[in-house]
VEXMAR-11289 format. One record per residue (C-alpha): x, z, y. Coordinates in steps of 0.02 Angstrom, whole numbers, plus 50000, padded with zeros to 5 digits. Layout:
// VEXMAR-11289
XZY...
***
This chain:
// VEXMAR-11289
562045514054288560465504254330560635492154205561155473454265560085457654228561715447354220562855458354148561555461354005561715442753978563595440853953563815457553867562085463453774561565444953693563275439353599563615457953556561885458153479562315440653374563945448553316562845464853253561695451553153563075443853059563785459953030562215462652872563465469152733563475484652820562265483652962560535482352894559655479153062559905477453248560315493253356559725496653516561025498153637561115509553776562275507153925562965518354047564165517454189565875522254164566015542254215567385540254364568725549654281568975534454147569475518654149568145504054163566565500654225565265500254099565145511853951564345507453767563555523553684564035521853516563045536453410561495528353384562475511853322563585521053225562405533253124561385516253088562845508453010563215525052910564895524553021565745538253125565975529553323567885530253305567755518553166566175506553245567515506253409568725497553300567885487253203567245481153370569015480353423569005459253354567355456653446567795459153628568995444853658567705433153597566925435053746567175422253881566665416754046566135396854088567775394054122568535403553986569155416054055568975434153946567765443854002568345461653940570065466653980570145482053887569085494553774569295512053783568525523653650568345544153715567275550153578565615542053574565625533053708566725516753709567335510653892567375491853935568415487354090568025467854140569275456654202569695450754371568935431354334567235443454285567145452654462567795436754552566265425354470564965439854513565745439754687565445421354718563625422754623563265435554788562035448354797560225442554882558625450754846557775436654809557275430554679557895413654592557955401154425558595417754334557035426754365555435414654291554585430554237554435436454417552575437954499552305442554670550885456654668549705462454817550035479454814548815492154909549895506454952549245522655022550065536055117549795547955253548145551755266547925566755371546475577255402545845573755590545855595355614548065597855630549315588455674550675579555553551765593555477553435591655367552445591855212551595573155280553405569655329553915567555173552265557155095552585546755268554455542055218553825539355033552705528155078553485518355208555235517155075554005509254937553205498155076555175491055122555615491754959554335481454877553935469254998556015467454995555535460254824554195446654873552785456654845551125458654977550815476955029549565483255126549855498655184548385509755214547805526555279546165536755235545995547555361544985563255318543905564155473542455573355398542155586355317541935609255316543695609555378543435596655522541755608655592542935622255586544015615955727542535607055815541555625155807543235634655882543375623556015541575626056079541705643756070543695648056128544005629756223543435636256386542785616456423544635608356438545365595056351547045589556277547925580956471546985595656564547645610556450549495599556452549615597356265549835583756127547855580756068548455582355877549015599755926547625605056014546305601055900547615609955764547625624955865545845628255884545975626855657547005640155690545795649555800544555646655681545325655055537545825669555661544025673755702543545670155510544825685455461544365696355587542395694655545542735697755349543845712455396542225719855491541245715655351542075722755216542205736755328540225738155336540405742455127540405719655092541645714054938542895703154995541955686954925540125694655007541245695755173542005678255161540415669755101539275681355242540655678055395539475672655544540695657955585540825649955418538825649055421538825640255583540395629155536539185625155362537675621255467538825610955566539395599555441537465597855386537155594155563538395579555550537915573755388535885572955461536845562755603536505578555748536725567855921537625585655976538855587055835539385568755812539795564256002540855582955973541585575455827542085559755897542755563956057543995577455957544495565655834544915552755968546065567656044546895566855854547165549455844548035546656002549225561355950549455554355771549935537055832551185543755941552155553355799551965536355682552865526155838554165539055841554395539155661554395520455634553075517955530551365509955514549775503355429548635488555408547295494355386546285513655418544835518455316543735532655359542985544255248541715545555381541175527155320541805527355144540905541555074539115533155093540085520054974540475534154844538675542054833537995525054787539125523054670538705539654596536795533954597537375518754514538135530254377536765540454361535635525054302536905519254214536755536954088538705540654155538045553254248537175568854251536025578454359536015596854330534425609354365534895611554541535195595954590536885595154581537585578354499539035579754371540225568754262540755574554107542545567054072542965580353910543065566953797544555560453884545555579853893544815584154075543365595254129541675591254200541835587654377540675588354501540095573654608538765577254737538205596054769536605602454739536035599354913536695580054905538485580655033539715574354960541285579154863543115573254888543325561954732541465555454813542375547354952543795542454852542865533254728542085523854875543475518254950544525512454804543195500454768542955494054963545175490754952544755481954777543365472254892544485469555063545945465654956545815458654766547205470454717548545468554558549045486654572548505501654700549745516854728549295534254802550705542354895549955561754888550555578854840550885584954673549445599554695548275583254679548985577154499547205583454423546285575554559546865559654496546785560054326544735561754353544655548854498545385536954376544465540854230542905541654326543465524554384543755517854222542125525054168541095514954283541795499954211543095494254345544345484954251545715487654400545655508554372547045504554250548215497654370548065512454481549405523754527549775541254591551755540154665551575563554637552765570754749553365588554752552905600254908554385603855037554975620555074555995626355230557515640955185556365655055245554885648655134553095638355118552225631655273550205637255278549145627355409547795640655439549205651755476549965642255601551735644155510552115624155471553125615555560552615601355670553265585055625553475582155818554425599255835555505591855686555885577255746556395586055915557515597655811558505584555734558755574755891559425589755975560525593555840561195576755848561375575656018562555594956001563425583355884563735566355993564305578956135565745586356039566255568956037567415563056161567265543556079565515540856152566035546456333565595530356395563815529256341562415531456470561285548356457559855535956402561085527756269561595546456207559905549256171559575532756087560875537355972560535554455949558645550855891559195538555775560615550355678559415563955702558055554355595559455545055478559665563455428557865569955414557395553855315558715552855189558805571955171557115570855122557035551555020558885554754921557865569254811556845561854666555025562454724554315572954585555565586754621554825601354742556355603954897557045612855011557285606255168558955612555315558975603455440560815607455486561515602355319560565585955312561585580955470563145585255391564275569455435565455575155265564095576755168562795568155050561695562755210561195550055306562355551155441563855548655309563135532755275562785526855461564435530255483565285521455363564175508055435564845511055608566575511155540566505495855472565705485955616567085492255713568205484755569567465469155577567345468155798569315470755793569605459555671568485445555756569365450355933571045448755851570615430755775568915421255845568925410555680569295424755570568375421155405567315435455338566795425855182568395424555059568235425154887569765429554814570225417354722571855412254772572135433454804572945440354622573435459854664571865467454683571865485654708570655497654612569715501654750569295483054788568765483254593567615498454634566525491854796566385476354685565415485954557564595494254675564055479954756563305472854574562185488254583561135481954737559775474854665559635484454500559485499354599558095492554728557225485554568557255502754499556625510754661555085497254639554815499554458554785519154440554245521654643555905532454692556695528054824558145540954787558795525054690559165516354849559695532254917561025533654794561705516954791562025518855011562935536354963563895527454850564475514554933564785521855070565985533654977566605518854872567195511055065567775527255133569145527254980569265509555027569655511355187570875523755163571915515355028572045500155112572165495555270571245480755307571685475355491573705480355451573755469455301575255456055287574465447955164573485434755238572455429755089572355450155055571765452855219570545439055199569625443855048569675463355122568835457655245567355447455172567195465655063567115475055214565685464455294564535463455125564795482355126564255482355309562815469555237562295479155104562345498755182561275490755340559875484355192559955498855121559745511455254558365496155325557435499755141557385517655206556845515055375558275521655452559265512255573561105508455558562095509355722563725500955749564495514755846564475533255826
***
């Protein structure tokens, strides 16, 4: 259980108190550790009693009763009791609250925002980075994943009042870029992405491909001629040229940089493209073609400073052992520039354009060291912001017949993956007779949007620090944990709530219980489930995960299904029952639209 701001206060505080009194046989306080109540016992929030106990010099049987007196203290502002009953199972002692408890937490509803409870808030201005693709492939699943990442923490934090800026640095320079420039002279045969009828992000990717191709086949030759693999790779003809390339560029070669900009502008178009269809965006786009000028005088800067050193061949070098890393290289011995060069630049150009509280890097997991020496190097250069700089590390994806390699040609296309999962929706919408009436156009609508609900919580409901696999047909599994399960319990209970409007104009969706006695367990559970809203987006904020959010639409979307099943809302007698089922059913709808909205997936009232 996420822990609860005000549930700590009527719970943690007076138990707390009653522990201080308590000094004949407790000779400080304990720290208390709360868990939600495992579903196959009764109550909703669970006290671990070991550490307590073994403090005390008590077994947790006897701390349970001696707490037994302490529990009816507790009272509401009305005084109502707050516990109804307190279960001991071994160490763990089970508190399940009363009715008046849920009915006052009903009423105190369940915003985001932030109000006279929550002085200690600030709003920060958050830089948050994600995406940034080299300008030499297109987007593959691998950037899928740091795209949904990144777009989650944008909704989610900015849910909470804070300023993000989303950014991009796009790597647009660089040995890898000349590789694909150099292919295309020599295998592009003159034509362009709308002449040779493909995407421009693909067809700059697949003369990368070409590239390596022609790189294998000349070291093969090589090594063939009596070479060792490394002579071969570092003698290959083409790697020369793409080398002299990039120091071409780098000199500012007329030739090479109106090459270099007409293929990335073939890139760009195709990357905006796949961010429209993916529903995301950024505010601003740096360049490493402009920010890496900004690193190397900050690496002269160093070097006067003595943080620096230059090495016998020119090379320039920081030496960051006294902090548990290596000595890492800066500029190369014939002055271009390393990655962390650029890097360094352009943190200190967002810390200019922005006057950032905190900055967070949405990249891989295989870049973990990388980070440790940007922000050591960072720190070492006297920025006092390094500090507040994050790396959000995520784990690499994996499809069921293995890892994707780019120079290889074997990863898979975000566009191709996005096309997958709309078809396999749309195989899905056809077996349904229900959506006979919808328009071809409205089909497809529908399909795209279950087809991405799927791809993006399949990949967002996984912890990001965990390495996955991702199946495309089990993330569209409407039974399953997916999104599609949730967008359908969301489409279920618009329908729900459309009846019950069509049945009664001034039907009120916005009961709360009060005058309603006989409330049924599964009421009791969506209630607790909607009490874990914004403890579990705070969460998501606080440790960057937005499987947090992920869990809390699964849930409740389970939590309604039971719900649903175990009482009928729209066939209720009752009218004050049928009220107050119906003011659950449309927070529920409420709350699963938010939350699928925090994950950038839509929520359709029909499916």
């Amino acid at each position: 259980m996420e822990w609860n701001p005000m549930l700590a206060q009527r719970l943690e505080q007076p138990l707390l108190a009653w522990f201080a009194e308590q000094s004949e046989w407790m000779n400080a306080l304990p720290r208390l550790v709360w868990q939600e109540t495992r579903p196959e016992f009764e109550g909703e929030i669970t006290l671990v009693l070991f550490g307590p106990a073994k403090q005390a010099a008590l077994s947790p049987a006897d701390l349970a009763e001696r707490l037994s007196d302490f529990w009816p203290t507790l009272r509401l502002d009305d005084g109502s009791p707050l516990v109804q009953q307190a279960q001991a199972v071994g160490g763990f002692l089970n508190l399940s609250l009363t009715q008046p408890y849920w009915r006052w937490r009903w009423s105190q509803g369940y915003a985001l925002t932030h109000g006279p409870g929550d002085q200690e808030f600030k709003p920060e201005t958050i830089v948050l980075e994600y995406s940034s693709p080299n300008t030499n492939k297109p987007l593959h699943l691998g950037h899928v994943r740091n795209n949904l990442l990144g777009d989650a923490m944008y909704r989610i934090l900015s849910s909470l009042g804070h300023r993000v800026i989303r950014v991009q640095v796009i790597n647009d320079r660089g040995i890898h870029i000349c590789k694909s420039m150099l292919a295309w002279q020599k295998f592009g045969q003159g034509q362009d992405p709308r002449s040779a009828g493909v995407k421009g992000d693909h067809w700059v990717g697949q003369f990368y491909v070409e590239f390596e191709r022609a790189f294998q086949d000349q070291v093969q030759e090589l090594v063939g001629k009596g070479r060792t693999r490394d002579e071969a790779e570092n003698e290959a003809p083409i790697l020369i040229e793409a080398r002299e390339m990039l120091q071409r560029w780098e000199q500012g070669d007329p030739e090479v940089v109106g090459l270099w900009k007409q293929m990335n502008s073939w890139v760009y178009e195709g990357f905006e493209a796949t961010y429209q269809r993916l529903g995301i965006g950024f505010d601003r786009n740096y360049y490493e073609s402009e920010t890496y000028l900004l690193g190397k005088s900050l690496v002269e800067r160093g070097l006067q400073q003595g943080l620096f050193r230059r090495d016998d061949t020119g090379a320039v070098w920081v030496d960051l052992q006294d902090r548990g890393l290596d000595s890492k290289i800066l500029l190369r011995s014939d002055g271009t520039s390393v990655y962390i060069t650029q890097d360094l630049g352009t943190a200190e150009q967002r810390q200019h354009d922005w006057s950032f509280d905190r900055m967070i890097y949405t990249v891989a997991n295989e870049q973990d060291y990388h980070f440790k020496v940007l922000f050591a190097i960072l720190d070492k250069l006297g920025f006092p912001w390094a500090a507040r700089c994050y790396h959000l590390s995520y784990g690499m994806v994996d499809l069921p017949h293995g890892r994707m390699k780019s120079r290889e040609g074997t990863v898979v296309d975000a566009d191709d993956l996005m096309d997958e999962v709309q078809n396999l929706a749309a195989v899905k919408l056809a077996e349904s007779e229900k959506l006979n009436h919808l328009s071809d156009d409205q089909k497809n609508t529908l399909a795209l949007e279950i087809g991405l609900a799927a791809l993006k919580f399949y990949l967002l409901k996984v912890d990001p620090t965990k390495r996955m696999v991702y199946n495309p047909v089990e993330a569209l599994d409407l039974h399953g944990h997916t999104g599609p399960f949730v967008q359908y319990a969301h489409a279920r209970l618009s329908s729900v709530l459309v009846r019950a409007i069509a049945e009664d104009p001034q039907e009120s969706m916005h009961a709360i219980g009060d005058t309603y006695e006989n409330w049924h367990a599964t009421e009791r559970v969506l209630l607790r489930q909607f009490s874990q809203w914004k403890p579990s987006v705070e969460a998501a904020a606080r440790e960057n995960n937005p499987s947090h959010v992920a869990d809390f639409a699964y849930g409740l979307a389970t939590a309604f299904n039971r719900f649903y099943h175990e009482c009928p809302v729209l066939q209720e007698s009752d009218p004050k029952a049928r009220a107050f089922r119906l003011a659950l059913c449309h927070q529920a709808c409420t709350l699963l639209k938010e939350s699928l909205g925090l994950l950038g997936i839509s929520a359709p009232e029909r499916m």
